[in-house]
VOGU-3710 file (C-alpha; in Angstrom, 3 decimals, decimal comma):
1> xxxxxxxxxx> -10,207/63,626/-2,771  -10,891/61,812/-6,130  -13,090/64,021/-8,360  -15,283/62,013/-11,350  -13,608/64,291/-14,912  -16,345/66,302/-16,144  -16,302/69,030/-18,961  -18,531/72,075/-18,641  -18,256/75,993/-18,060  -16,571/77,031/-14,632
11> xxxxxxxxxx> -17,521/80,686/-13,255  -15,144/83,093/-11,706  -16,437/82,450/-8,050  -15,839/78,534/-8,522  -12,060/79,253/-9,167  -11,736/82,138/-6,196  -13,583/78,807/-4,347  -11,181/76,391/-5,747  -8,066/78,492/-5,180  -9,029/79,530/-1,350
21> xxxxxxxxxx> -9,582/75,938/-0,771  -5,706/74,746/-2,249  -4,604/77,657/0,081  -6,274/76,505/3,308  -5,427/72,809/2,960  -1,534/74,269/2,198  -1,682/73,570/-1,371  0,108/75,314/-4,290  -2,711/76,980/-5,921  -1,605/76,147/-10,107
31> xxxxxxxxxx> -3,563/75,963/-13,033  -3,417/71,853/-12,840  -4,822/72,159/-9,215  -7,587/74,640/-9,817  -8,894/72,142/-12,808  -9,001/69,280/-10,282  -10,881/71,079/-8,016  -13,329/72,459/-10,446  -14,126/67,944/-11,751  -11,662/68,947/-14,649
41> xxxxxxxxxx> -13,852/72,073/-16,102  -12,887/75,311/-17,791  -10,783/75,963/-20,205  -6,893/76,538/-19,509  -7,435/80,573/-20,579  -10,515/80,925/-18,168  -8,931/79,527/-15,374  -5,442/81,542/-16,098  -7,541/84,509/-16,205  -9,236/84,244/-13,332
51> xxxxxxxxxx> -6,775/82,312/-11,343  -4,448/85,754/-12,518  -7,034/87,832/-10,850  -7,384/85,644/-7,970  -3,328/86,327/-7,125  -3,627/89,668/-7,558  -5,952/91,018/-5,367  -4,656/87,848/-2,838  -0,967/90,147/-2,959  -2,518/93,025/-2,257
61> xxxxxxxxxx> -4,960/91,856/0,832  -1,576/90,181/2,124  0,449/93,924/1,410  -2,243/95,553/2,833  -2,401/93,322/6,135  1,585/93,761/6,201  1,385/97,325/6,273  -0,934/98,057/8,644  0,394/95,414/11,204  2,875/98,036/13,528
71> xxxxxxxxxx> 5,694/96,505/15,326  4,052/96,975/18,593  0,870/95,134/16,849  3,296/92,228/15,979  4,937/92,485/19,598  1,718/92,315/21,248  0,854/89,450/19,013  3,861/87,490/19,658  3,361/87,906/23,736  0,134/86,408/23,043
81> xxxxxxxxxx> 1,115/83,878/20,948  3,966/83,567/23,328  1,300/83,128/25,885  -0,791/80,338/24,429  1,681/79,025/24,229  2,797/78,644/27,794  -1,234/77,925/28,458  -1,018/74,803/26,249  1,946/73,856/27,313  1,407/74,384/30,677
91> xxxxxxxxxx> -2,279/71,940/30,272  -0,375/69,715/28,131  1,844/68,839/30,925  -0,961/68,720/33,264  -2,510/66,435/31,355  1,118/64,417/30,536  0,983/63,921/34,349  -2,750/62,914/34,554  -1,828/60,468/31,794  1,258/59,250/33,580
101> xxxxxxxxxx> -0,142/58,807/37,170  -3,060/56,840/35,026  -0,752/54,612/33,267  1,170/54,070/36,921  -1,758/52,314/38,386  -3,170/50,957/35,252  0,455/49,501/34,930  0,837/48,069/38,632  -2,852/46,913/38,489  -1,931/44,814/35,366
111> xxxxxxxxxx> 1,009/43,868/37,029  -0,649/42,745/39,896  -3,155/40,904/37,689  -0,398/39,140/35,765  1,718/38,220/39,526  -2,260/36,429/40,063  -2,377/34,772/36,693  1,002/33,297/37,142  0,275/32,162/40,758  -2,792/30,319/39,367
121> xxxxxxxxxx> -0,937/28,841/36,724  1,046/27,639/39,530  -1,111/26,147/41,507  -2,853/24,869/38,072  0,471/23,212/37,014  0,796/21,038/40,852  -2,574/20,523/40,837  -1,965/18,948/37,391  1,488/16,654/38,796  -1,105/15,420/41,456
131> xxxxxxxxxx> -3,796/14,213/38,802  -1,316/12,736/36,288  -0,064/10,978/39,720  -3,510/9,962/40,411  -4,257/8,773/36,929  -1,106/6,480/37,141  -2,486/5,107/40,293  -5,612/4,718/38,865  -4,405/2,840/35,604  -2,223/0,273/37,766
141> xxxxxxxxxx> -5,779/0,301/39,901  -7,580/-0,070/36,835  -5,182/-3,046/35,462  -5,299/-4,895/38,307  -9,028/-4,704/38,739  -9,246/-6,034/35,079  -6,984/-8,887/35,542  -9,081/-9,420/38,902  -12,187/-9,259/36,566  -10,811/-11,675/34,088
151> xxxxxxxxxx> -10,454/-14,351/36,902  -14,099/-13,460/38,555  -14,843/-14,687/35,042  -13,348/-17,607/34,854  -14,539/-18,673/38,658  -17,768/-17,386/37,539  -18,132/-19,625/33,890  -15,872/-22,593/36,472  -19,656/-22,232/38,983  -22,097/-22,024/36,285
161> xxxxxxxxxx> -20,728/-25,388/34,879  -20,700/-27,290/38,259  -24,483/-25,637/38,879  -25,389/-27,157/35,589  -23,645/-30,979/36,259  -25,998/-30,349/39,711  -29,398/-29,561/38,044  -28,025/-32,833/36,061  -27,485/-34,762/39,152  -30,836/-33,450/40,648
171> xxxxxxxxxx> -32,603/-34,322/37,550  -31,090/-37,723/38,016  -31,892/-38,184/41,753  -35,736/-37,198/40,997  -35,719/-39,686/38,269  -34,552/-42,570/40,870  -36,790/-40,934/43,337  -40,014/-41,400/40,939  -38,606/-44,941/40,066  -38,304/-45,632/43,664
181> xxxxxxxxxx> -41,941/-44,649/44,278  -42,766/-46,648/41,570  -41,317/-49,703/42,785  -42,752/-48,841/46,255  -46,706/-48,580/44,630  -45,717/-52,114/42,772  -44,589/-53,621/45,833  -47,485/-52,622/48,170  -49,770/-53,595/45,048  -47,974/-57,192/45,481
191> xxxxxxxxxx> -48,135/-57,208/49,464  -52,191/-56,402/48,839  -52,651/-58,844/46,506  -50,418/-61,568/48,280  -52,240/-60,644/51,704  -55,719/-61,146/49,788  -53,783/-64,760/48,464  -52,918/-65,054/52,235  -56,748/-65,174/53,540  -57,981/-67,740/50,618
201> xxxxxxxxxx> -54,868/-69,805/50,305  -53,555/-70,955/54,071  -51,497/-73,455/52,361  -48,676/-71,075/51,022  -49,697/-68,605/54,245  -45,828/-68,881/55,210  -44,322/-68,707/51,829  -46,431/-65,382/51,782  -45,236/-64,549/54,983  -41,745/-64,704/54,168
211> xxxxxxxxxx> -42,565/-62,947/51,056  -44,178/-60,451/52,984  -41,280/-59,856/55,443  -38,853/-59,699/52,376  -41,126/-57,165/50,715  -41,460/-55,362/54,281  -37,526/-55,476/53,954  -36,711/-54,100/50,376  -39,732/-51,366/50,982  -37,398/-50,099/54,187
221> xxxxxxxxxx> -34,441/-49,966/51,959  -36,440/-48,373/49,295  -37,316/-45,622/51,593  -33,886/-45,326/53,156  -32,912/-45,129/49,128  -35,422/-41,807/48,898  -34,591/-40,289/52,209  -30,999/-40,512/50,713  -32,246/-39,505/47,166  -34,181/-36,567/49,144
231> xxxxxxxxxx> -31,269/-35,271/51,397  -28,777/-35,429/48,469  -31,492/-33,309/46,572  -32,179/-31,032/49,551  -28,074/-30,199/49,859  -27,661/-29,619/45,627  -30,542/-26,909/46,112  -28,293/-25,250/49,076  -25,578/-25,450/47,235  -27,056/-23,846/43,793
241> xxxxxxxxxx> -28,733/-21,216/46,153  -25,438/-20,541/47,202  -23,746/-20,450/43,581  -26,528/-18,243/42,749  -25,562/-15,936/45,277  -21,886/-15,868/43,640  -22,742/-15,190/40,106  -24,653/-12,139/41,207  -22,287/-10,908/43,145  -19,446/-11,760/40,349
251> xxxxxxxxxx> -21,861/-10,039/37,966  -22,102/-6,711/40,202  -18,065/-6,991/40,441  -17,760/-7,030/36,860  -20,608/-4,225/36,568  -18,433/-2,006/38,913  -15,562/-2,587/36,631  -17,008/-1,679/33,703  -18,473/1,526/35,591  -14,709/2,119/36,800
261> xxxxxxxxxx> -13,495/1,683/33,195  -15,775/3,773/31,932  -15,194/6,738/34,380  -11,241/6,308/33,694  -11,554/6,756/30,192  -13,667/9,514/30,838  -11,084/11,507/33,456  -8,318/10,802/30,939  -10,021/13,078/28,440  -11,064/15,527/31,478
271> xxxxxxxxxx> -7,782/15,580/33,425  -10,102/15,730/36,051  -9,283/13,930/39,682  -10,921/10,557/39,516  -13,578/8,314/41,602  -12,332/7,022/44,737  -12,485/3,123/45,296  -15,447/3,566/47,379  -16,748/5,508/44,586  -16,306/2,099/42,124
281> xxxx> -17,898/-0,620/44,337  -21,472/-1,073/43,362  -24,755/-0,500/45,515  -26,996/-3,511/45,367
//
């Protein structure tokens, strides 16, 4: 205990207080110990007088209790003591046994608990082999699928060029087309007004006819020209339908690669089992 000094006056019963207290905890009851137990009060005579007085009458309570204490008073106090004794000891061991039978099963249940953590660890461990296995598969998977990719790409940019020389081409074929029509509207324009010619003028009647037949003529070929024009217009529409239908489908390939990318990285981090192939192709 650490007592705050203090100066003051200290009474005979604070000492007898003081000195009872030294003796119970075991102390040596001196004039330094009293004046720590008093906060540092009293004066050294006070506390030699009293502390004087204080042994005194202490030696003769403890003569007095000596003398009347017989020898079959102390014999019947030993057996007692004696007996205690054996009534601790006897509960102590009880209780040693309790503790021990306790800290049996507590022992083998831990035990049994660690034999459970170590099988799991185990099992964690080949469970981990297999998904470092199947992340290996996975990357080779994954590097193929990219190189794949890279040539979808390539066929992919490869069709969108030929679709654009076709819209070209188509562009050009309606161009003749129109021209051809045009040529047709010029021609029938001429065949009216050389018909018209035909019914005044009967003089040149068979130079119109033969004009007429040779117009007849080039407006058949002019129409077999369009039909052409028109079929070879009708196939580059199939055809950029079709290419259409490839750069989609490239363009969900290369979605589904990104997705399967994507989830890799992610199971890498995880060390989680990863997406089966049917897992990576994409719905539509």
């Amino acid at each position: 205990m650490t007592h705050t000094p203090r100066t003051g006056h200290v009474t005979k019963e604070e000492i007898y207080a003081a000195a009872e207290a030294l003796r119970e905890r075991g102390t040596t009851v001196t004039q330094d110990a009293i004046r720590t137990e008093c906060d540092n009060r009293g004066s050294t005579s006070t506390i030699n007088k009293y502390l004087r007085a204080w042994k005194a009458e202490h030696e003769e309570i403890t003569s007095r209790i000596s003398r009347e204490v017989t020898p079959e008073i102390e014999r019947h106090g030993l057996d007692l003591i004696a007996k205690i004794s054996e009534v601790f000891g006897r509960k102590a061991d009880e209780r040693c046994n309790q503790l021990e039978a306790l800290n049996k099963a507590e022992i083998a249940e831990r035990e049994k608990e660690l034999d459970d953590a170590c099988a799991e660890a185990d099992q964690y461990h080949l469970s981990l082999g297999v998904a470092e296995e199947r992340i290996a598969q996975l990357s080779a998977a994954l590097s193929a699928s990219v190189a794949a990719g890279d040539q979808y790409l390539d066929e992919a940019k490869t069709l969108r060029d030929k679709i654009v020389a076709l819209e070209a081409d188509r562009e050009v074929n309606l161009h003749a087309i129109q021209q051809g029509q045009q040529q047709i509207e010029r021609q029938k324009v001429q065949t009216d007004q050389a018909l018209t010619s035909a019914g005044r003028l009967e003089g040149v009647a068979s130079q119109l006819k033969d004009q007429l037949l040779e117009k007849g003529k080039q407006l058949t070929d002019a129409t077999r020209i369009i039909g052409g024009y028109e079929e070879s217009l009708m196939r580059a529409n199939e055809e950029i339908a079709c290419l259409s239908v490839q750069v989609r489908n490239l363009a969900k390939r290369h979605a589904g690669l990104e997705l399967a990318n994507t989830l890799l990285l992610g199971a890498r981090e995880l060390r989680l089992p990863k997406p089966t192939g049917h897992d990576l192709v994409p719905r539509g």
